[in-house]
N, C-alpha and C positions, 0 to 999 in steps of 0.2 A: 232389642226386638220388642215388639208395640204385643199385646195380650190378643189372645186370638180371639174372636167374635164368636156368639152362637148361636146358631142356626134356629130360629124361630121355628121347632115343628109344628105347632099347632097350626100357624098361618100358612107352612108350606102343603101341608092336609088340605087345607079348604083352598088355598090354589087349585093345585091339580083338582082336585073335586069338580070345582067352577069349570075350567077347563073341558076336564071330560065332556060336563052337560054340555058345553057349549055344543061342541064335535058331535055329540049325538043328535043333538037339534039341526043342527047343518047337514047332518047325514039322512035325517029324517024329510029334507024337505028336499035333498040334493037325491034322493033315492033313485029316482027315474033316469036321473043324468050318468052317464058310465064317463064323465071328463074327470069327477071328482073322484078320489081315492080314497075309501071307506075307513081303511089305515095309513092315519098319517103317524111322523115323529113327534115326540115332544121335546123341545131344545131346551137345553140352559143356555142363557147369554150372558154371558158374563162382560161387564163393561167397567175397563179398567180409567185411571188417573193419568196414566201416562202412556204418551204415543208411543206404539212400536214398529218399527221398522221392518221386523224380520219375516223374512218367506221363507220358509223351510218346505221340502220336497216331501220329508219322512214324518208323518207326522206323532203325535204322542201315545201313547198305548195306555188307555183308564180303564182297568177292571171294573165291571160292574157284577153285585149281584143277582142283578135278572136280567139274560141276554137279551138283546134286539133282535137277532133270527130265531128262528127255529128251523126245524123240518121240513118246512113248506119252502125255506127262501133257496133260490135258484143265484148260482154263483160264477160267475166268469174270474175263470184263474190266468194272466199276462205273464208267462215266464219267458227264459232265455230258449236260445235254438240250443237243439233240435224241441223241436214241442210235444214230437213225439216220445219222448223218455219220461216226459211228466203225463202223457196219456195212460201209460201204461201203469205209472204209480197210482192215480186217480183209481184204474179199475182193479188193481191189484191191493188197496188199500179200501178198498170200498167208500171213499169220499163221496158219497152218492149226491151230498149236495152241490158240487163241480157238476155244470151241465156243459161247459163248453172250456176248451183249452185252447190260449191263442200266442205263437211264438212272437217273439220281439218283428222277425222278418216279414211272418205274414198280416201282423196290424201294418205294417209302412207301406205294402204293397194290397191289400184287400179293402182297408178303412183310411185308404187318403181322405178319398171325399167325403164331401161335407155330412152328405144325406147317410152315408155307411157308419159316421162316426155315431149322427141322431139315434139309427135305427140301436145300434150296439147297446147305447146307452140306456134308452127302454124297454130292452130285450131282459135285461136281468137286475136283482134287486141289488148285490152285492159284488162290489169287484175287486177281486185279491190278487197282486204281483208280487214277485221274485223279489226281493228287498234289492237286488244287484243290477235289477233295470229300473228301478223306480224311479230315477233319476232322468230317464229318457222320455219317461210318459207324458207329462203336461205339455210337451210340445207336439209331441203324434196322437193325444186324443182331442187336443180342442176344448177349449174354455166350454163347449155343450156338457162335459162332465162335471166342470168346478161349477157352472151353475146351477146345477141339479145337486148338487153336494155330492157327489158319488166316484168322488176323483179313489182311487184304487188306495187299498191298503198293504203295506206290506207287510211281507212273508220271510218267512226265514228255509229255505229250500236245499240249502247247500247240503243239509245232514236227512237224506231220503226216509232214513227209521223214526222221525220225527215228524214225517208229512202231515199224518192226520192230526197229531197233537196240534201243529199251528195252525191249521184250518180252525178246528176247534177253539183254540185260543181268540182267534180274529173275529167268529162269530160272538165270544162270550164277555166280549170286549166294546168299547166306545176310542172314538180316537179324537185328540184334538189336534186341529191343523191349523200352524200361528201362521196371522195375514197381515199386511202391513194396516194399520188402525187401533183403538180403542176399543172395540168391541172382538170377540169371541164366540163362536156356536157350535155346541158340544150335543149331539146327541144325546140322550139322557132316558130315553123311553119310548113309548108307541101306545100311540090311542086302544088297544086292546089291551095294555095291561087294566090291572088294577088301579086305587090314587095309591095302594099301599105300597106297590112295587115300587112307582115310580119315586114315590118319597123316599123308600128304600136305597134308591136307583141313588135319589138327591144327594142322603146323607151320604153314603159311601163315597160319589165320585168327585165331589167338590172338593173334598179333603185333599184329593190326591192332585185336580186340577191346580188347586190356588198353589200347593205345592211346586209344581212346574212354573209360575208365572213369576218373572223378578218384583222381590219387594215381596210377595207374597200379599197377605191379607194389608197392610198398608199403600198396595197399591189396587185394589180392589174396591170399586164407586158405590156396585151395586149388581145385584142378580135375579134377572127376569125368568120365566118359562114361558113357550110359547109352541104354536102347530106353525104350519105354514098360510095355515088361512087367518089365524085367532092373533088379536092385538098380544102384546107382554103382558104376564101379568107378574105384579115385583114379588118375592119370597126375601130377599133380603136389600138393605141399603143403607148407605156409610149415615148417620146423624149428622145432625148440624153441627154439634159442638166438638163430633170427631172431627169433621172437617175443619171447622176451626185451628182448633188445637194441632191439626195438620200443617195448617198454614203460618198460625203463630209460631210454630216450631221451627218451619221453614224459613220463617222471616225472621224467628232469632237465629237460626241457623247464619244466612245470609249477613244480617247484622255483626255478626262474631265474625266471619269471615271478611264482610265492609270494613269493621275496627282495625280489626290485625293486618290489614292492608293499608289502611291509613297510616298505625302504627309503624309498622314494619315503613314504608313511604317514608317517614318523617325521619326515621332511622337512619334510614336509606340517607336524604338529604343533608342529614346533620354528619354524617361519615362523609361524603360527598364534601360538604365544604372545608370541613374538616382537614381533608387530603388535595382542596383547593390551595389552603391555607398553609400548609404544610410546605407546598408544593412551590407556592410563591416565596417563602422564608428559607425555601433549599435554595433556590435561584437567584433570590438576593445575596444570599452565603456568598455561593459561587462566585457572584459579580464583584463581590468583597473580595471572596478571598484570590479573583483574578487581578483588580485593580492593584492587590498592597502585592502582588509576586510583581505585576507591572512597576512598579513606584520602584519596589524594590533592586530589580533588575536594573530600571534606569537610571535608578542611584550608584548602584554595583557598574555599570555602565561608565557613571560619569565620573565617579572615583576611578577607576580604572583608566580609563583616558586622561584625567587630570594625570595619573601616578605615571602615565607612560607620556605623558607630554613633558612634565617637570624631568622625568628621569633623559628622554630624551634633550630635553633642553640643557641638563646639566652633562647631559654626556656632549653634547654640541657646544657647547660652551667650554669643557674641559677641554677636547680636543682641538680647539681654537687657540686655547689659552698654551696648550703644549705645542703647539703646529709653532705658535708666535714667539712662544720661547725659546725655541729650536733654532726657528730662522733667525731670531736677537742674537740668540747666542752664536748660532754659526757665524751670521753677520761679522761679530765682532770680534771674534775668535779668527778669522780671515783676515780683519783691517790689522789684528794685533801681530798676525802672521807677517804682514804687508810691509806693516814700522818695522817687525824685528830682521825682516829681510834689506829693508833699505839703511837700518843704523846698523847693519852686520859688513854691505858693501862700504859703508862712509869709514866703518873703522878701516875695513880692509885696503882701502883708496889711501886713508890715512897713513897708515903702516908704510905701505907703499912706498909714498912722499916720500917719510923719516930715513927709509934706507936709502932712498936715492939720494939723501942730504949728507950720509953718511961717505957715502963711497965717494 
């Protein structure tokens, strides 16, 4: 976290000072005209480094210590229906600064148009809501209030023993309400204070604002005051060599971040081919270790066919050689059968003869 800046009182004294004269010269020559408002606000604007986005409905609650009403300011309180149950705390609470009470029902149907929403708006200095309809209001009052800055504040109503305490509070309070932009404008005083209040005003409520904003005082440009009529005038603004040194920081930032991305890249790539490389030296394996199962196979193959061709051949061959042995020998075994039958009948013829020679 960056060291927190300080607030130049002396220069923020003879702002407001300049200021005021201004408004009293203006008033002094504007006297006769009733268009100009004898009291105006004095704003902080605060103008930050980086765009924001955000629209919020609720806006922020900054204590000050010297309120922006008083006793004189006349107040329109927007709560939920029945409207009458808050009429009756109003006069049973003595809120005497509540001049007019208006339900959620009767703004939708009373102040549609345009000219009712105008008239409402100029009717009163200050307008306080129900924190539980606040959320309904910028589309049933009409950009005629967010232009005027008078868009309604909210209240906290739910706990009735606490009425006048938040009236009270809301008077003795500023509020910041975040708009999509660079800039900011915080009420901060009123041309009838003092320069002493409002410096007062200064120190106290910036502490608390820069507090609510992201980044805090490192995203903080610069801080003007101003009326509605009067140019800015600056109380505070970032240096040159803070902004530098903002940027240098940024740009080393960036830069560390540029490196280690590169880094990290090159990482990346060198893993990458890495797992290229790997990848092709798996698949060559493979084509290896498919080729020599192949080779091998077709060897185991041809052995195998060789072993059952020879085995077949020698068993075809055996069986030939026995089939031809068989029939040789039968053969001749039969012709020898053939002789021993034909010199068995020649003996027997013989024999024969001999006794016929006898007798």
């Amino acid at each position: 976290m960056g060291e927190i800046p300080t607030l130049n009182r002396e220069l923020i004294e003879k702002a407001v000072t300049i200021l005021l004269k201004y408004v009293s010269k203006q008033n002094e020559k504007n006297e006769n005209e009733l268009i100009t408002d004898p009291i105006q606000f004095v704003w902080l604007i605060v103008s930050t480094h980086k765009f924001s986005d955000e629209n919020k409905a609720k806006p922020i609650n900054i204590p000050l210590k010297h309120p922006l009403y008083n006793s004189s300011t006349e107040i329109c309180l927007i709560t939920k229906d029945p409207q009458k149950d808050f009429k009756e705390l109003v006069i049973n609470q003595e809120a005497k600064n509540v001049k007019k009470v208006i339900g959620l029902s009767k703004l939708r149907k009373k102040y549609h148009p345009y000219e009712a929403k105008r008239l409402l708006c100029d009717s009163y200095d200050l307008f306080l809501a129900d924190d539980r309809v606040i959320n309904y209001l910028p589309k049933l009052l009409g950009k005629k209030f967010f232009e005027k800055k008078k868009q309604p504040i909210p209240v906290n109503l739910k706990d009735q023993k606490n009425f006048k305490k938040e009236i009270f509070k809301a008077c003795n309070s500023t509020y910041m309400h975040f708009r999509p932009g660079t800039c900011l404008a915080i009420k901060i005083g009123t041309t009838d204070m003092t320069a002493l209040q409002i410096l007062e005003n200064i120190e106290m409520g910036v502490s608390k604002i820069v507090d609510k904003i992201p980044k805090k005082w490192l995203n903080i440009q610069s801080l003007n005051i101003k009326t509605n009529t009067s140019t800015s005038l600056p109380i505070f603004n970032v240096l040159p060599h803070h902004i530098s040194y903002e940027k240098k920081r940024k740009h080393d930032d960036e830069k560390d971040i540029g490196d280690k991305f590169m880094k990290d890249d090159k990482n990346n790539n060198k893993v990458r081919k890495l797992k290229e490389k790997e990848s092709i030296l798996s698949a060559k394996k493979k084509q290896h270790d498919e080729k020599g199962t192949g080779d091998k196979s077709l060897k185991d193959a041809k052995k195998d066919t060789g072993d059952k061709s020879l085995k077949d051949t020698k068993k075809g061959t055996g069986d030939k050689s026995l089939k031809d042995a068989k029939k040789n020998t039968g053969d001749k075994s039969l012709k020898d059968t053939k002789n021993n039958i034909k010199v068995k009948k020649l003996k027997e013829k013989k024999s024969s003869v001999l006794s016929s020679k006898k007798n």
